[in-house]
C-alpha positions in Angstrom: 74.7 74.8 142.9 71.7 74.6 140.5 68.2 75.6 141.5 65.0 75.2 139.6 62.4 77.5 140.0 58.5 77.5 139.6 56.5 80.4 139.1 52.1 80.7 138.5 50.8 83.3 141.0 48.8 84.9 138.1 48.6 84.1 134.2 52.1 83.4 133.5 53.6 79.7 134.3 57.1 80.0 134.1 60.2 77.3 134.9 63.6 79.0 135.1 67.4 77.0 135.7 69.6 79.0 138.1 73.3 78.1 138.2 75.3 79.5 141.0 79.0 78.6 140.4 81.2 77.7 143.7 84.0 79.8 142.5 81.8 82.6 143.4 81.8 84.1 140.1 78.1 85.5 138.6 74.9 83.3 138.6 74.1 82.1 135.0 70.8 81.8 133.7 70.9 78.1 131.8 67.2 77.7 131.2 64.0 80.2 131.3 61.0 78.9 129.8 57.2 80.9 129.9 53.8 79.9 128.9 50.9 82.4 129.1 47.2 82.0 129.5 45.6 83.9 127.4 42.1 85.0 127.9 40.0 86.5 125.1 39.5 90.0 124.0 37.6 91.7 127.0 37.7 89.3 129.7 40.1 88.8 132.4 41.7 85.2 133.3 39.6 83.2 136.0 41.6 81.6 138.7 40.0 78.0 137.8 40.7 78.6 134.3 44.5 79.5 135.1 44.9 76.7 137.4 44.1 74.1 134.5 46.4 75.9 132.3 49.3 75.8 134.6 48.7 71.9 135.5 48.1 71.2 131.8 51.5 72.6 131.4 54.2 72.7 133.8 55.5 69.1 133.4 56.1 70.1 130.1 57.7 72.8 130.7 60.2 71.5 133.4 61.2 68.5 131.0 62.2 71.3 128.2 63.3 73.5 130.9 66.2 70.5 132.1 66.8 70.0 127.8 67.6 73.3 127.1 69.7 73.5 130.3 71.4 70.0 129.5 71.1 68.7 133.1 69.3 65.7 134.4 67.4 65.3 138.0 70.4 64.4 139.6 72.2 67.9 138.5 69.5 70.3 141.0 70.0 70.7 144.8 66.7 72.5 145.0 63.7 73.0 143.5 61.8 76.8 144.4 58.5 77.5 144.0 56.2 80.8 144.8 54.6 80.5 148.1 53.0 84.0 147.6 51.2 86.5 147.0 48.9 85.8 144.3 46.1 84.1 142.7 45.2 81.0 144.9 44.4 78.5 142.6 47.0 79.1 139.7 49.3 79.1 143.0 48.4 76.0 144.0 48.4 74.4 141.3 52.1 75.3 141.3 52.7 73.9 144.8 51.8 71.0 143.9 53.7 70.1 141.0 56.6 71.2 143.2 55.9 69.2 146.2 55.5 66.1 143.7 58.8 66.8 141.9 60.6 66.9 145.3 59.1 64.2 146.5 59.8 62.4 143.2 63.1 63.9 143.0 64.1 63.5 146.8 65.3 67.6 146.3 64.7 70.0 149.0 61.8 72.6 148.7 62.1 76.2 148.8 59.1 78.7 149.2 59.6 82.3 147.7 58.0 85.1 147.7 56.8 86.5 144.6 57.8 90.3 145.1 61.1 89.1 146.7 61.5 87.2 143.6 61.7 89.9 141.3 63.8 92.3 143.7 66.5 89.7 143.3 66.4 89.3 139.7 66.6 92.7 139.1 69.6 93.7 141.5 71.7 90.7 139.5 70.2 91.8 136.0 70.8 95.4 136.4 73.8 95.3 139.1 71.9 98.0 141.0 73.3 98.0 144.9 70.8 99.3 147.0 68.3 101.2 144.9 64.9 102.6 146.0 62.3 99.3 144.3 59.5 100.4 142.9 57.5 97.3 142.4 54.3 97.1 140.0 52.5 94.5 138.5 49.1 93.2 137.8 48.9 92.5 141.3 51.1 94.9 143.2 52.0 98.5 143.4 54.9 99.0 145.8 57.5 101.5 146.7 60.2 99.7 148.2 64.0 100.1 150.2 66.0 98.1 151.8 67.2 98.2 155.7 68.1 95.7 158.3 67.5 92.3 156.6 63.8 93.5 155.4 62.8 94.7 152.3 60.3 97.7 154.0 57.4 99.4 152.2 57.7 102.4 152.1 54.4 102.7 149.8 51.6 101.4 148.0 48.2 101.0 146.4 45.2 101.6 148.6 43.2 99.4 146.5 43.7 97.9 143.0 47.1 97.9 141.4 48.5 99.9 138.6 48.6 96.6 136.1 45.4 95.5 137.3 44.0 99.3 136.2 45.2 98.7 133.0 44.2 95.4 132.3 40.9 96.3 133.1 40.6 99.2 130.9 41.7 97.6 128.0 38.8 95.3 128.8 36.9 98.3 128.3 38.0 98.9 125.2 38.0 95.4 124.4 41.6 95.1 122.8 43.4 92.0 122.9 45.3 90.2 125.6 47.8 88.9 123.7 50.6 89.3 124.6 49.5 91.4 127.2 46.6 93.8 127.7 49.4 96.5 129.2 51.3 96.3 126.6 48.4 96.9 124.0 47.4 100.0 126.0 50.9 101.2 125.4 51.3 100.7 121.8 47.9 102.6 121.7 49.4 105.6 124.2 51.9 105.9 121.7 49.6 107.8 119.3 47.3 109.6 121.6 48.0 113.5 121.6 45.1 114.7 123.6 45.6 114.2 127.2 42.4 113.9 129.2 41.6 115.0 132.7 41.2 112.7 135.4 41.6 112.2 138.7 44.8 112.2 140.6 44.9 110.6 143.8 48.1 109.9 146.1 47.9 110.3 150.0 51.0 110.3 151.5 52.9 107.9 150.2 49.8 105.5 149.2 48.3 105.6 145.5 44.6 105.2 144.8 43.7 103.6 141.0 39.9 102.7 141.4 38.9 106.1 141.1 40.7 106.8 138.1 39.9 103.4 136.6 36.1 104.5 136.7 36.3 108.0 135.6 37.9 106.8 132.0 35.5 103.8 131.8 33.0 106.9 132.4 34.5 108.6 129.6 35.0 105.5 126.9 31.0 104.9 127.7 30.0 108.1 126.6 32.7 109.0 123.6 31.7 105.3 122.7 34.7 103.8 122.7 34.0 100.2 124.5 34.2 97.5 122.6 31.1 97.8 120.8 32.3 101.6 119.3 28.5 102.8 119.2 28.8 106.1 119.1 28.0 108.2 122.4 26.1 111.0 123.6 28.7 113.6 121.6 28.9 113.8 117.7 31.7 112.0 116.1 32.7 115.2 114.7 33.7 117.0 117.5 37.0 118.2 117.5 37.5 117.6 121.3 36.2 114.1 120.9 39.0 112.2 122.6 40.3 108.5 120.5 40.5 105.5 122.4 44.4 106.5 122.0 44.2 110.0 124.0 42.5 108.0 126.8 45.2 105.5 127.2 47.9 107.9 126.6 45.9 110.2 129.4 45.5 106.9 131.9 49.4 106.5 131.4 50.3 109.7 131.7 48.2 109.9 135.1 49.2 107.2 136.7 52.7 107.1 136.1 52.8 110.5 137.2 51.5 109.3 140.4 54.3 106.5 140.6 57.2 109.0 140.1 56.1 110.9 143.3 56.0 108.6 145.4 59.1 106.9 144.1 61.1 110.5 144.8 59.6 111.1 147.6 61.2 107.3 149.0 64.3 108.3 147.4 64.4 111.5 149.2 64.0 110.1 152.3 66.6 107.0 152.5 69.0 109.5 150.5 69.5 107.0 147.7 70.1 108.3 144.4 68.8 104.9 142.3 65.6 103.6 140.8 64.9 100.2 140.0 61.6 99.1 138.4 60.5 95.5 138.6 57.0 93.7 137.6 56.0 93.7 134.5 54.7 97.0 134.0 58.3 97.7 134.8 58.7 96.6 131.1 56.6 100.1 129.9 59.0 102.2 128.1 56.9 105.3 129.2 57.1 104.8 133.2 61.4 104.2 132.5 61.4 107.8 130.6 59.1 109.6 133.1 61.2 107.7 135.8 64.6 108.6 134.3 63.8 112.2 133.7 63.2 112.4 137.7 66.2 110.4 138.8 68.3 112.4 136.3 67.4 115.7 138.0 68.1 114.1 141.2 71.5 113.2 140.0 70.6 109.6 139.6 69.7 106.7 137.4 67.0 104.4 136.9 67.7 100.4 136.5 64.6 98.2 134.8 65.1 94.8 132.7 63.3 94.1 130.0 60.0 91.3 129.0 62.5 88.0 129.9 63.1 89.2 133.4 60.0 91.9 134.0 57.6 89.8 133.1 56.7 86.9 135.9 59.5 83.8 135.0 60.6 81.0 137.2 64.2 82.3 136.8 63.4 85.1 139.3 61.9 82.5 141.8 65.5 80.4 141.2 67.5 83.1 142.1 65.6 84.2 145.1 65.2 80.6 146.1 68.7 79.8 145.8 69.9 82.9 147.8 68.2 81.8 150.5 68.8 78.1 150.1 72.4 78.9 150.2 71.6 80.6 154.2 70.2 77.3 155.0 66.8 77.7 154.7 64.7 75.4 153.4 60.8 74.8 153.2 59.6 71.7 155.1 57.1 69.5 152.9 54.5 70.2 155.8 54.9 74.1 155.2 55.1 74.1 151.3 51.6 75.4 151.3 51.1 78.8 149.6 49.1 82.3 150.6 47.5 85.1 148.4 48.9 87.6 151.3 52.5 86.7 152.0 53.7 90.7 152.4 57.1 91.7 151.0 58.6 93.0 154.4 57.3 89.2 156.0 60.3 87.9 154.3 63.6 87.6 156.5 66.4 88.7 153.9 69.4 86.8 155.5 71.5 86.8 152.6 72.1 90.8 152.5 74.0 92.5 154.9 
């Protein structure tokens, strides 16, 4: 059975090939092509402006998405797209070429959901069973386990997300978006040695990032190290001046802190002893290090994929798609709408135990 999935709930357009053999033996990945919209240095991507990027491209990138995966039309059984959460008009935009290639195609449509999505892809990638998920994106922070056929939160953001916080601070600091604003942050982080104070906030089981977000714009505006790097209210040559690398080396250090206890707290209290991070700011190398030092103490591991399968793709939206497809459930052409709030624990996980 071959599924083709559709992803464009933020910046990222992606078209993924999913083949699950009938023997039962291991999906394979035959196609999973990614175009990004990139915004320029210091701005963020507007959802009208994603929208035209995603319709400018996606019937180009399901033709070379078929090519590379050396099937025609009549090869798919189903064609996946994300429903939700996300941003609603790159998400529409989506829809829509889905709902036209199925009714072009005569396939049948299946709506995923985005966070779902990425669970799924990591559990095949990393072969993790029934790990504690902690979820985080540009527009998602999560803590995550599974019982009784729902993926249940167990925690999350109060307000902005932990990608979202850094995109928008390396706004502030005016660095480039490609290929991601994260990922420029942690190349900076990298060299910073002075780690600054700021705030710490986690209630419960809940994380707060808006607080933190403007006490280190606070600081970047009076160090002056925005974009414009006028110098600030303090000499240049003060040796406690912090770089524009101490304050995204003290940002990452903060909030990933942050992540790791809610993440063993959740792990401490379903009694499992694994750690999977999906969403692209899964891909940081510094959150799986601060992650794995925990886990390891715990007498556990931590599971994370890297950029091809962290990073929003349509292969993650194949393989959730095609899980549930294979359950029977399909999305009627009447339904294929799509929702910035479709919650993780909404979806009905038939295909798990």
């Amino acid at each position: 059975m071959i599924a083709i999935g559709m992803e464009g709930s933020a910046n990222k357009l992606g078209v993924g090939i999913m083949l699950h053999p009938e023997d039962g033996s291991p999906p394979q990945v035959l196609a999973n092509i990614r175009h990004t919209y990139v915004s320029p240095p210091g701005e963020g991507f507007l959802p009208k402006d994603t929208a035209r990027h995603h319709r400018s491209w996606v019937v180009k990138l399901v033709k070379k998405a078929l090519k590379e995966a050396r099937l025609s039309v009549r090869d798919v059984d189903c064609i996946c797209f994300t429903k939700g959460p996300g941003m609603g008009a790159p998400l529409q935009s989506v829809a829509i070429a889905a709902r036209m290639l199925s009714l072009l195609w005569d396939k049948e449509l299946v709506g995923v959901n985005h966070c779902v999505g990425h669970i799924e892809m990591g559990r095949l990638i990393t072969g993790s069973t029934n790990p504690v998920v902690l979820y985080v994106s540009g527009g998602n922070t999560q803590v995550i386990a599974y019982s009784s056929q729902r993926y249940r939160i167990f925690g999350e953001t109060l307000d902005i997300a932990v990608g979202n916080c850094l995109d928008r601070f390396a706004r502030t600091l005016h660095i480039s978006n490609d290929p991601a604003p994260g990922y420029n942050i942690e190349q900076l982080a990298k060299k910073g040695q002075q780690l600054v104070d700021l705030p710490y906030t986690v209630k419960g089981m809940d994380c707060s990032f808006s607080g933190i977000l403007a006490a280190i714009d606070g600081l970047a505006a009076t160090y002056g190290l925005g974009g414009e790097e006028k110098p600030g209210n303090l000499s240049a040559a003060d040796a406690d001046r912090p770089t524009r690398e101490d304050l995204c080396f003290s940002l990452q250090e903060t909030i990933f802190s942050m992540l790791v206890e809610i993440t063993e707290r959740a792990m401490a209290h379903v009694g499992s002893k694994e750690v999977l991070i999906v969403g692209g700011v899964g891909c940081n190398e510094r959150l799986q290090e601060m992650m794995g030092i925990m886990a390891r103490d715990r007498g556990g591991s931590v599971h994370a994929t890297d950029e091809r399968f962290c990073i929003d793709n349509g292969i993650m939206i194949a393989q959730a798609g095609m899980l549930a497809y294979k359950t029977g459930f399909t999305t009627p052409l009447k339904d294929s709408t799509c929702t910035q709030r479709f919650r993780t624990d909404d979806v009905f996980v038939k295909w798990r135990d």
